[in-house]
C-alpha positions as CSV (number, residue, x, y, z in Angstrom):
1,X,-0.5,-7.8,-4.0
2,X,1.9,-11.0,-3.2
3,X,0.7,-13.7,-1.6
4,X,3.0,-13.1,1.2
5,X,1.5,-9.8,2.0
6,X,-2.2,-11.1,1.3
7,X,-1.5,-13.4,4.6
8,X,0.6,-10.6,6.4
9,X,-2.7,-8.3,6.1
10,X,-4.9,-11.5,7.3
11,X,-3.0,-11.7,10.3
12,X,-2.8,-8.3,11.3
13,X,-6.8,-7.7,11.2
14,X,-6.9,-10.9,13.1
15,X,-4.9,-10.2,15.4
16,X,-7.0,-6.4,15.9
17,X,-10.0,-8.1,15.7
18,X,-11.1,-5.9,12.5
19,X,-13.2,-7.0,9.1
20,X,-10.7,-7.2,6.4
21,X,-12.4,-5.6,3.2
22,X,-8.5,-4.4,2.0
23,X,-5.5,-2.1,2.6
24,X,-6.4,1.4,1.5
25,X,-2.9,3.0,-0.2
26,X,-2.5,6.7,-0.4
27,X,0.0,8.9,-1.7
28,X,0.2,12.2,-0.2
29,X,2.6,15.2,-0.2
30,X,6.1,14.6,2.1
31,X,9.0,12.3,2.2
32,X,12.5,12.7,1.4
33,X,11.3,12.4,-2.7
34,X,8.4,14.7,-2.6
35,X,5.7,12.1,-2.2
36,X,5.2,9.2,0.6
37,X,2.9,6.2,0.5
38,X,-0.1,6.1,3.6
39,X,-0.9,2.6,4.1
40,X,-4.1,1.5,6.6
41,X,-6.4,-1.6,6.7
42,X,-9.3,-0.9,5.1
43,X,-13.1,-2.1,6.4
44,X,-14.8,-0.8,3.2
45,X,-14.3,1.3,0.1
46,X,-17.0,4.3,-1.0
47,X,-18.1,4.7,-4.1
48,X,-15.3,6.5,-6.1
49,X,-12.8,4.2,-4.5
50,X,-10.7,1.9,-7.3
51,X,-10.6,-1.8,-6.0
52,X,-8.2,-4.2,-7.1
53,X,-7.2,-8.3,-6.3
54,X,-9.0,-10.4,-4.3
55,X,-9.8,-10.5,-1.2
56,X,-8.0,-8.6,0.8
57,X,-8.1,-6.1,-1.9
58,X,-5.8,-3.0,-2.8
59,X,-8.5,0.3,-2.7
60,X,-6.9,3.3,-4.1
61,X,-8.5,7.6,-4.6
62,X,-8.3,8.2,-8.0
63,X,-6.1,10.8,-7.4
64,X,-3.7,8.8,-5.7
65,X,-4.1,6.4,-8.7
66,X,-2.3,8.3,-11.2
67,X,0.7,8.1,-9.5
68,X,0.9,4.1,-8.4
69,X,-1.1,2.7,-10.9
70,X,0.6,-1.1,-11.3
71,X,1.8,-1.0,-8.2
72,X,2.6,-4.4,-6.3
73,X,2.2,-4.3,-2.9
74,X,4.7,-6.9,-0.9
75,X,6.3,-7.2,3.0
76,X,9.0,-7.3,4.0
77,X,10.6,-9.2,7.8
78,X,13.3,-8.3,8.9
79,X,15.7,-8.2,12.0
80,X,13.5,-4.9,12.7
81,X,10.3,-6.0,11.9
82,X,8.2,-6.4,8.8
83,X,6.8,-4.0,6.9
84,X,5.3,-3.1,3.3
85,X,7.8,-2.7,-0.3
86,X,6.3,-0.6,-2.9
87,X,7.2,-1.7,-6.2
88,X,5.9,0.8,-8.3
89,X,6.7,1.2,-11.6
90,X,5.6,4.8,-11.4
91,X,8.5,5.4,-9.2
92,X,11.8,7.5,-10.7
93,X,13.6,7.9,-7.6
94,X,12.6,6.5,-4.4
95,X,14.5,6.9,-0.9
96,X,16.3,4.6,1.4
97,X,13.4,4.3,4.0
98,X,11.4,3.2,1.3
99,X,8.2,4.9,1.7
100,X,9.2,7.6,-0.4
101,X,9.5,8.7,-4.0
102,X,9.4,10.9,-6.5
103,X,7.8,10.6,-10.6
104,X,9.5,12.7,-12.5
Protein backbone atom coordinates (compact mmCIF):
# COMPACT_ATOMS: atom_id res chain seq x y z
CA UNK A 1 0.00 0.00 0.00
CA UNK A 2 1.46 3.68 -0.87
CA UNK A 3 1.66 6.13 1.39
CA UNK A 4 -0.81 8.15 -0.48
CA UNK A 5 -3.52 5.56 -0.09
CA UNK A 6 -2.43 4.74 3.62
CA UNK A 7 -3.75 8.58 4.38
CA UNK A 8 -6.70 8.33 1.71
CA UNK A 9 -7.95 5.21 3.96
CA UNK A 10 -7.28 7.47 7.25
CA UNK A 11 -9.40 10.00 6.11
CA UNK A 12 -12.15 8.13 4.88
CA UNK A 13 -12.82 6.09 8.34
CA UNK A 14 -12.42 9.46 9.86
CA UNK A 15 -14.52 11.05 8.15
CA UNK A 16 -17.33 7.76 8.92
CA UNK A 17 -16.45 7.76 12.19
CA UNK A 18 -15.18 3.90 11.89
CA UNK A 19 -11.97 1.96 13.61
CA UNK A 20 -9.49 1.48 10.98
CA UNK A 21 -7.99 -2.06 11.42
CA UNK A 22 -7.42 -2.23 7.23
CA UNK A 23 -9.01 -2.35 3.75
CA UNK A 24 -10.27 -5.86 3.11
CA UNK A 25 -9.51 -6.67 -0.96
CA UNK A 26 -11.50 -9.38 -2.61
CA UNK A 27 -11.56 -10.70 -5.91
CA UNK A 28 -14.64 -12.21 -7.00
CA UNK A 29 -16.24 -13.48 -10.25
CA UNK A 30 -17.49 -10.42 -12.86
CA UNK A 31 -16.03 -7.58 -14.76
CA UNK A 32 -15.33 -7.01 -18.19
CA UNK A 33 -11.96 -9.52 -17.72
CA UNK A 34 -13.63 -12.30 -15.87
CA UNK A 35 -12.63 -11.14 -12.35
CA UNK A 36 -13.24 -7.65 -10.40
CA UNK A 37 -11.54 -6.47 -7.26
CA UNK A 38 -14.16 -5.70 -3.96
CA UNK A 39 -12.60 -3.17 -1.86
CA UNK A 40 -14.25 -2.13 1.85
CA UNK A 41 -12.72 -0.76 5.08
CA UNK A 42 -12.01 -3.25 7.22
CA UNK A 43 -12.70 -3.08 11.40
CA UNK A 44 -10.92 -6.52 11.98
CA UNK A 45 -9.65 -9.55 10.21
CA UNK A 46 -10.72 -13.48 11.44
CA UNK A 47 -8.53 -15.93 11.82
CA UNK A 48 -7.75 -17.30 8.27
CA UNK A 49 -7.49 -13.76 7.11
CA UNK A 50 -3.77 -12.88 5.51
CA UNK A 51 -2.66 -9.40 6.91
CA UNK A 52 -0.15 -7.38 5.34
CA UNK A 53 1.61 -3.52 5.95
CA UNK A 54 1.16 -1.55 8.68
CA UNK A 55 -1.40 0.01 10.00
CA UNK A 56 -3.94 0.41 8.01
CA UNK A 57 -3.24 -2.97 6.75
CA UNK A 58 -4.18 -4.92 3.44
CA UNK A 59 -6.43 -8.25 4.82
CA UNK A 60 -6.89 -10.59 1.98
CA UNK A 61 -9.17 -14.66 1.91
CA UNK A 62 -6.76 -16.93 0.93
CA UNK A 63 -8.53 -17.66 -1.90
CA UNK A 64 -8.63 -14.35 -3.14
CA UNK A 65 -4.76 -14.40 -2.41
CA UNK A 66 -3.76 -16.53 -5.18
CA UNK A 67 -4.74 -14.35 -7.56
CA UNK A 68 -3.24 -10.69 -6.18
CA UNK A 69 -0.56 -11.81 -4.24
CA UNK A 70 2.10 -8.60 -4.55
CA UNK A 71 -0.39 -6.52 -5.15
CA UNK A 72 0.12 -2.58 -4.42
CA UNK A 73 -2.75 -0.90 -3.54
CA UNK A 74 -2.59 3.04 -4.59
CA UNK A 75 -5.51 6.08 -5.29
CA UNK A 76 -6.00 7.74 -7.60
CA UNK A 77 -7.88 11.91 -7.70
CA UNK A 78 -9.07 12.90 -10.37
CA UNK A 79 -11.44 15.52 -12.04
CA UNK A 80 -14.06 12.65 -11.05
CA UNK A 81 -13.04 11.80 -7.90
CA UNK A 82 -10.52 9.52 -6.33
CA UNK A 83 -10.43 6.19 -6.18
CA UNK A 84 -8.19 2.85 -5.79
CA UNK A 85 -5.32 1.55 -8.77
CA UNK A 86 -4.51 -2.08 -8.55
CA UNK A 87 -1.18 -2.76 -9.60
CA UNK A 88 -1.02 -6.25 -9.63
CA UNK A 89 1.37 -8.18 -11.01
CA UNK A 90 -0.91 -11.08 -11.27
CA UNK A 91 -2.83 -9.23 -13.79
CA UNK A 92 -2.61 -10.30 -17.83
CA UNK A 93 -5.19 -8.19 -19.08
CA UNK A 94 -7.02 -5.77 -17.13
CA UNK A 95 -9.91 -3.32 -18.39
CA UNK A 96 -10.33 0.40 -18.83
CA UNK A 97 -12.50 0.99 -15.70
CA UNK A 98 -9.73 -0.50 -13.94
CA UNK A 99 -11.37 -2.80 -11.47
CA UNK A 100 -11.16 -5.57 -13.69
CA UNK A 101 -8.85 -8.25 -14.96
CA UNK A 102 -8.13 -11.32 -16.11
CA UNK A 103 -4.82 -14.05 -15.16
CA UNK A 104 -4.39 -16.00 -17.81
Amino acid sequence: MTDECRAYLETQAAREGAPLVGVRVKVKGGGCSGLSYDVALASDATERDLVFGEAPQIIVDPKSHTFIDGLVLDVSRGLVGTGFVFNNPNAKKTCGCGTSFSIG
